[in-house]
MARKOLGU-764817 format. One record per residue (C-alpha): residue in one letter; x negated, y negated, z negated. Coordinates in steps of 0.2 Angstrom, whole numbers, plus 5000, padded with zeros to 4 digits. Layout:
AXYZ/...
REM end
This chain:
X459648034422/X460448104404/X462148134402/X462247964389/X461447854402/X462747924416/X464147874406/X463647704403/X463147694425/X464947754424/X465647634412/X464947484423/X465447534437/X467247564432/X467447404426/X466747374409/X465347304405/X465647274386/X465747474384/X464347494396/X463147374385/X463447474370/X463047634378/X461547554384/X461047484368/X461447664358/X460047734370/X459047584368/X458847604350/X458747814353/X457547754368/X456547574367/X455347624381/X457047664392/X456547554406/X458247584415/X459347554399/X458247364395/X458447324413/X460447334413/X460447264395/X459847124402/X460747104418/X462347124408/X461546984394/X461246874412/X463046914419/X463646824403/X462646684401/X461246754387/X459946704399/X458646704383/X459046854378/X459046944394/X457146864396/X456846964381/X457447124389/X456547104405/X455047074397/X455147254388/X455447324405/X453947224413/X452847294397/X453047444402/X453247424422/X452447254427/X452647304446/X454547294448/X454847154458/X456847174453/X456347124435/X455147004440/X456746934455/X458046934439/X456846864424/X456746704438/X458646664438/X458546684420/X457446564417/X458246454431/X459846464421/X458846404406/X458046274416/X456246314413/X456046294432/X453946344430/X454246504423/X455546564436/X454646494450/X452946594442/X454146754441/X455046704460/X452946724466/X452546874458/X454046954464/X453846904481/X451746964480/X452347154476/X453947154486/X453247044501/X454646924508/X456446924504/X457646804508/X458446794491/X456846744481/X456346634493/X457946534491/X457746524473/X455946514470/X456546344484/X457946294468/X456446294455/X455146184466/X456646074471/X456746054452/X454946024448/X455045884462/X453945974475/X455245954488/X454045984503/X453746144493/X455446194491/X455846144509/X454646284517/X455346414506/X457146364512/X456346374529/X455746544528/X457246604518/X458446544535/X456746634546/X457246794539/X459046784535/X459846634548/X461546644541/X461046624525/X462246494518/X461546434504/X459846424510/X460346294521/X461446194509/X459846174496/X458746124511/X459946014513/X459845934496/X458045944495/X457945854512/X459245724503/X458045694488/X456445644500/X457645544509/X457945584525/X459645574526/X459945644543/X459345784543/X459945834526/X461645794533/X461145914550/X460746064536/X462446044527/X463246044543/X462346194549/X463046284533/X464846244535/X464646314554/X464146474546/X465446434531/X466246314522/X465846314505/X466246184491/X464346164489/X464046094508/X465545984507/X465045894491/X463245894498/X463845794513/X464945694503/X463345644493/X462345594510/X463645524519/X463945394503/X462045354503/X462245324523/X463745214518/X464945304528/X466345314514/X467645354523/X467045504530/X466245544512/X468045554507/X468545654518/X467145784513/X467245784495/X469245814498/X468545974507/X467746024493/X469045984481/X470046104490/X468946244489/X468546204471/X469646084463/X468646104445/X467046074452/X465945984440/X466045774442/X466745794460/X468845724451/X467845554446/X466845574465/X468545544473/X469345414463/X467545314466/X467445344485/X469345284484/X468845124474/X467445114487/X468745094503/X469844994492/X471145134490/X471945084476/X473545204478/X473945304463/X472445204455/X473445204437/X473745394437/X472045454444/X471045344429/X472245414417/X471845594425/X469945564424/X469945504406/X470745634399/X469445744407/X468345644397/X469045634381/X469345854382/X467445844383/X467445894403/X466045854415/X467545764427/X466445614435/X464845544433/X464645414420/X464345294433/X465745304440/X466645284423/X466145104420/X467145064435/X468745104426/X469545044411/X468745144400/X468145114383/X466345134374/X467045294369/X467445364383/X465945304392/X464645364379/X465545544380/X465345544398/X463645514397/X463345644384/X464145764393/X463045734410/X461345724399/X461645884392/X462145934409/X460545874417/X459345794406/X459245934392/X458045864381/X456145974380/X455246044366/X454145884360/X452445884366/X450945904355/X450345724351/X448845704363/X447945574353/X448245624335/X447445524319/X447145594304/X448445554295/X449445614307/X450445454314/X450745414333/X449445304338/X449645134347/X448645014357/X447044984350/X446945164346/X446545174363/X444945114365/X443345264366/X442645234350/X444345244340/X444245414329/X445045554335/X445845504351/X445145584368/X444945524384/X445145684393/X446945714401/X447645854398/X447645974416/X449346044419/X449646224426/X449846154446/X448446004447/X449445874438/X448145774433/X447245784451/X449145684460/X449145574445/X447445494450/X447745504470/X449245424467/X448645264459/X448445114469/X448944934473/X448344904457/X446944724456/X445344784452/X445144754432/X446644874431/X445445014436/X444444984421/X445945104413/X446145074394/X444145084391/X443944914397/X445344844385/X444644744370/X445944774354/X446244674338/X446444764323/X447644634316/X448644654332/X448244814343/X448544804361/X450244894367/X450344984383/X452044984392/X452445094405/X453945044416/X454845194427/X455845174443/X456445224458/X456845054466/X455144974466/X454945014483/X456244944489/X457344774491/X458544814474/X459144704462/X458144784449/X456444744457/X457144564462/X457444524443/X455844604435/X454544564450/X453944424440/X454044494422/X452644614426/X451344474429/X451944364414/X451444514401/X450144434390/X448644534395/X447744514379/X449044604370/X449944744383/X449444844399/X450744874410/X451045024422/X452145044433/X452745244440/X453745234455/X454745364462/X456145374475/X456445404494/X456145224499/X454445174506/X454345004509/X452544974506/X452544784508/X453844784494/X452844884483/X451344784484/X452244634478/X452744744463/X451044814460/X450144644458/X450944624443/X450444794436/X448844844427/X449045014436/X450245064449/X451045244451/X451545344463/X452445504455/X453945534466/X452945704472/X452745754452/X453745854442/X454645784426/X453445874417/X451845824426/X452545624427/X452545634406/X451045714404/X450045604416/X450945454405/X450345524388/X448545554396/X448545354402/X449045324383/X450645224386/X451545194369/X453145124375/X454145204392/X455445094399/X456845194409/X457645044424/X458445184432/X459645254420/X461145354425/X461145284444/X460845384458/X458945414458/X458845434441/X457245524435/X458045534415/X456845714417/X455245644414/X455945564399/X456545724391/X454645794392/X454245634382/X453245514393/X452745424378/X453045394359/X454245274359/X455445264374/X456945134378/X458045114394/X458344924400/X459244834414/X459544974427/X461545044418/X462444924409/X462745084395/X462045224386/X461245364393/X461845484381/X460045554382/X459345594364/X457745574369/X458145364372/X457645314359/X458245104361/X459245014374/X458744854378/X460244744375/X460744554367/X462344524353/X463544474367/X463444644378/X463144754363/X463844694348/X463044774332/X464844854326/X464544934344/X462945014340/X463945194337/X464545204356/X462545214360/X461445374358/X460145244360/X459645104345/X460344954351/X458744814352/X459344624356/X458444504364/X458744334355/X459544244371/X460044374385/X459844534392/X459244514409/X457544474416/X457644344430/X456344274442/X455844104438/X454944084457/X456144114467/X456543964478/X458143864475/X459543924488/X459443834503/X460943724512/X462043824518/X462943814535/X464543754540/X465943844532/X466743884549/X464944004553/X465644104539/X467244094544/X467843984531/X469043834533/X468143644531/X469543594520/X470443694505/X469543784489/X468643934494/X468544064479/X467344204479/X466644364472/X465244454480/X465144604468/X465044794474/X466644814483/X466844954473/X466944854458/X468744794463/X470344844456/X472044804457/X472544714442/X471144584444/X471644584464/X473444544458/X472744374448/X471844334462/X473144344475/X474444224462/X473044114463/X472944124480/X474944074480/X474743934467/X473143844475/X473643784493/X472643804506/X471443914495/X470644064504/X469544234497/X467944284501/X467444444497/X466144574505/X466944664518/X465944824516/X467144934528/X468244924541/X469545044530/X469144914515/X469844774525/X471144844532/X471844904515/X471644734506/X472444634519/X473944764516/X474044734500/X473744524501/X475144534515/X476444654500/X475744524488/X476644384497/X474944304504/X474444284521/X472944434525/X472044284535/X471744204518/X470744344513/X468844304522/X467644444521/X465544424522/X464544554532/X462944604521/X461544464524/X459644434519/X459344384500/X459144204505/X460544164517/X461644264502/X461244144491/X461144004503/X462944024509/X463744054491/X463543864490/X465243834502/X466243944490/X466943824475/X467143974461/X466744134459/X467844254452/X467044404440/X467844574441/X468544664426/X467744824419/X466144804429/X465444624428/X464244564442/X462744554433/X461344514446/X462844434457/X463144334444/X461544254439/X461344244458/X462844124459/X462344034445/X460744014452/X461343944467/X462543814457/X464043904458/X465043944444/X465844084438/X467444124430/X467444304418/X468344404408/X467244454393/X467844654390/X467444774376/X466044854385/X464344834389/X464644814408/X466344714405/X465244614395/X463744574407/X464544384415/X464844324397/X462844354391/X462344264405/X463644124406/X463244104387/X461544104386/X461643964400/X462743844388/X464443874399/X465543964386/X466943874393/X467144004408/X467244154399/X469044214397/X469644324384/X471244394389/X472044394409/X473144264408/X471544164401/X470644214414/X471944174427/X472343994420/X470643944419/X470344014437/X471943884441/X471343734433/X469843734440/X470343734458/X471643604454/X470643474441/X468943434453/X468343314438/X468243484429/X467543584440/X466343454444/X465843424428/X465543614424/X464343624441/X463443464434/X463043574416/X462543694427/X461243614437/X460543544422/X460543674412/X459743794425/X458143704422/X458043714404/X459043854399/X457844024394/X459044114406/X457844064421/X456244054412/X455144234415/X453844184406/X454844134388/X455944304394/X454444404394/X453744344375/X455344374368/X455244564377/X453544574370/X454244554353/X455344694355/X454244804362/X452844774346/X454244804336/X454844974343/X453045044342/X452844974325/X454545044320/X453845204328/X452045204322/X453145214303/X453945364310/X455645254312/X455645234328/
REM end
């Protein structure tokens, strides 16, 4: 070692690394060939976040040395900071081929599959990280996750605890915070995530996590000051809670847009564009017709991806009825009005959620002359009886949950869908990663957030003029859309809600006016629990019926009924029922009352459905704004409050004028039958139109 390269070992060591980088770099440009001065340029460049540039540097080393498993190990965790998650897990394979196992890469080559969504993959590696190294921390934490993400709650929650055994860590607190919500045990989920909290109060999201999981138990202590706190982190521009959790508060379209800017590009950073894989001359996206064998220039090939893509993409179809296997060859086109195909993407079509429950029958009423529908499920839930029922209403039925993002788009494009519809957005489950890698030319997120997804790669959200007004188009990354009556899908064929029992089975009194609200507990918040409770005081004999989701939940709004003035046994709580004795037993409520800066939105045309009405306050957001579209649309403008006091007056009269009320549920009934609201089939034409119209807008290079 020269005397120049000595001093700048020395530099490091000592303590500065901005005099030893320029030492390296004098001997660099002396000495490009200098494997020993590029390989600590580039772990300096990687210490301080130049991830690309320190790529560049091991790249000269590896030119030179290809067998240094050391470059090989460090070129991985650049490209893992840069999220290119196939090009560190290629670097974690070589390292490991010349250097044989190491504990180390095996945990992070697990991180890069975990992120490619080959979680069985990423599992072993965890297991044979904790093989050689037992004690290894944080190969039992990310076994933990992935375990998480395939579901199995359990024993994720088993690995996190076997982490903080060895020691606790911010990482394997929040990780069984996350499990332990999923198993809907919130009470100890707080719990955990004040843990990690404590051993890292600025944690990424985890400020918002604890206000929610408060919110969750009905914890409403010190609820003005921790919004206020959570806000601001959000209006500096800080990744303080998930967007999600930002509807719940009083927030404005502002405020929620920046939050879900500042997860997307967390998360979801958007991928370079694809190559069009079914050109035209001219250049133009092609649509439907386009589609069919003979049309010029289009191929029928799929594309093959790197790890087999193509060969999971075909195992994986089924449940689909027989003409869909004809695949787009079999479909005829009009060249006045070429045929579209939709793709819709989800992680609840396997299971019993409000999404599947409003769109199952919109599948089946797309008019098959014009569209082909697929549908690409993913998500932990396997209920195949469930999925079936979706399925018969697809053309083609996908299981990618097992692809990576990159692998679920490319096996979209090769299908030749023109329009991918995102039902997840910024939920739990969400799979926003397939469509970064472009899924298809046009893309749009519909029914699944009640707000933007902040993603620029989203190119509409589905939406009517109540929930997104056009002088609101700015708070969306996404190109507002309206459909002309509103928003949300509903299933025409579902049977009317049967006759309910007694009141006294649900604990109800015969006599007196029962109101209701049946929305996510965590939904609640004290101001509109204050109105309620004053109506509770002013209606005699009047009782509240709310999901009583835990035991802590209960307890703590019975306290604050009784500080309230109100007796806690006039607060009644429902335990979680089957679909149809849910809506069966709305029927002994008399009103139910919308929450604030969250609406019901399947609760609500579920109650309206079953006859019951429902009293909102229409907000200045898109979920604040979900009860008023639908009341609206259904010819019951009346019940829609602008202001509190509106809200709480009408909520009054109507408990104490019976000819009113009456009246409202008569309008109801009949306007059930007639209004558009409940019709899938007239839903689904005006959809159709919006779909023609984003791939025309998109075929014009507008879109």
């Amino acid at each position: 070692m020269d005397a120049k390269l000595m001093e700048a070992v020395a530099a490091y060591q000592a303590g500065r690394p901005d005099q030893a980088e320029k030492l390296f770099r004098d001997i660099a440009r002396r000495r490009p060939n200098d494997v020993d001065a590029q390989r600590m340029i580039g772990f300096l460049c990687n210490q301080t976040g130049r991830h690309a540039e320190a790529v560049d540097h091991f790249d000269r080393v590896l030119r030179l040395n290809p067998k240094q498993p050391q470059i090989h190990y460090l070129r991985g965790m650049s490209f893992l900071a840069l999220k290119r998650f196939q090009d560190a897990l290629d670097s974690f394979n070589v390292a490991l081929v010349i250097d044989g196992p190491q504990a180390d890469t095996y945990v992070n080559r697990g991180a890069a599959l975990q992120r490619l969504e080959r979680l069985g993959d990423a599992i072993a590696s965890y297991d044979r990280a904790i093989a050689l190294d037992p004690t290894y921390v944080l190969a039992h934490t990310h076994r933990g996750a992935a375990l998480e993400d395939q579901g199995r709650l359990q024993e994720a929650l088993a690995s996190y605890d076997n982490s903080l055994k060895i020691q606790p860590t911010s990482d394997a607190w929040w990780g069984r915070c996350t499990v332990l919500q999923l198993m809907r045990r919130f009470d100890e989920a707080l719990f955990a995530s004040k843990q990690a909290y404590a051993l890292e109060p600025s944690r990424p999201y985890l400020q918002g996590e604890i206000l929610n999981l408060k919110l969750q138990l009905g914890d409403w202590d010190n609820f003005a000051q921790d919004c206020e706190l959570v806000l601001k982190g959000v209006d500096k521009g800080l990744a303080v809670a998930r967007p999600g959790g930002i509807l719940l508060l009083p927030s404005s379209a502002q405020q929620q847009r920046r939050a879900a800017e500042i997860y997307a590009r967390d998360k979801f950073p958007a991928q370079h564009a694809p190559r069009n894989p079914f050109p035209q001359a001219d250049g133009a996206i092609a649509y439907g017709a386009a589609a069919s064998s003979s049309s010029p220039g289009r191929s029928r090939q799929r594309p093959r991806s790197a790890r087999g893509g193509d060969r999971k993409g075909r195992e994986a179809i089924r449940g689909a009825p027989a003409h869909a296997e004809e695949g787009r060859e079999g479909v005829a086109s009009s060249a006045a009005k070429p045929k579209i195909a939709i793709g819709y993407f989800s992680c609840d079509f396997r299971r019993n959620h409000p999404v599947s429950r409003l769109t199952e029958r919109l599948f089946e009423h797309h008019d098959r002359d014009n569209f082909t529908v697929f549908g690409f499920s993913y998500g932990a839930q396997h209920d195949e009886e469930y999925a079936r029922q979706i399925a018969r209403g697809m053309d083609r039925f996908i299981d990618v949950s097992s692809m990576s993002d990159h692998d679920a788009a490319s096996l979209s494009r090769s299908l030749g869908v023109d329009v991918a519809v995102d039902l997840t957005g910024l939920t739990f489950n969400t799979r926003l990663g397939i469509f970064a890698h472009r899924a298809a030319p046009v893309q749009a997120t519909y029914l699944g957030y009640p707000g933007t997804t902040g993603c620029s790669f989203i190119d509409y959200v589905i939406a009517d003029e109540v929930v997104i007004p056009s002088a609101d188009a700015v708070f969306f990354s996404e190109r507002p859309l309206h459909l002309p009556v509103s928003f949300q899908v509903n299933d025409s064929k579902r049977p009317p809600a049967d006759e309910p029992g007694p009141r006294a089975a649900y604990g109800l009194p015969e006599q007196g006016f029962v109101y209701c609200c049946f929305n996510n507990v965590c939904k609640l918040t004290p101001d509109a629990f204050a109105i309620w409770m004053r109506l509770l005081q002013r209606v005699e004999g009047s009782v509240l019926w709310l999901l009583g989701e835990s035991a802590t939940f209960v307890r703590n709004l019975r306290r604050r009924a009784q500080e309230s003035g109100v007796a806690p046994e006039r607060l009644v709580f429902a335990e979680r029922v089957s679909v149809r004795e849910y809506l069966s037993r709305q029927r002994c409520a008399d009103l139910a009352l919308d929450t604030f800066y969250y609406n019901g939105g399947t609760t609500t045309s579920d109650a309206l459905w079953a006859g019951l009405p429902v009293v909102t306050r229409k907000g200045t957001t898109f979920a604040s704004r979900m009860a008023a579209s639908l009341l609206q649309s259904l010819g019951l403008p009346d019940l829609i409050a602008h202001t509190a006091q509106e809200y709480e007056e009408l909520a009054f009269r109507l408990a104490t004028e019976r000819e009113l009320l009456d009246s409202i549920k008569q309008r109801l009934v009949r306007n059930r039958a007639t209004s558009t609201l409940f019709d899938t089939a007239a839903f689904t034409r005006n959809l159709e139109a919006a779909f023609r119209t984003m791939a025309e807008k998109g075929d014009r290079g507008a879109g």
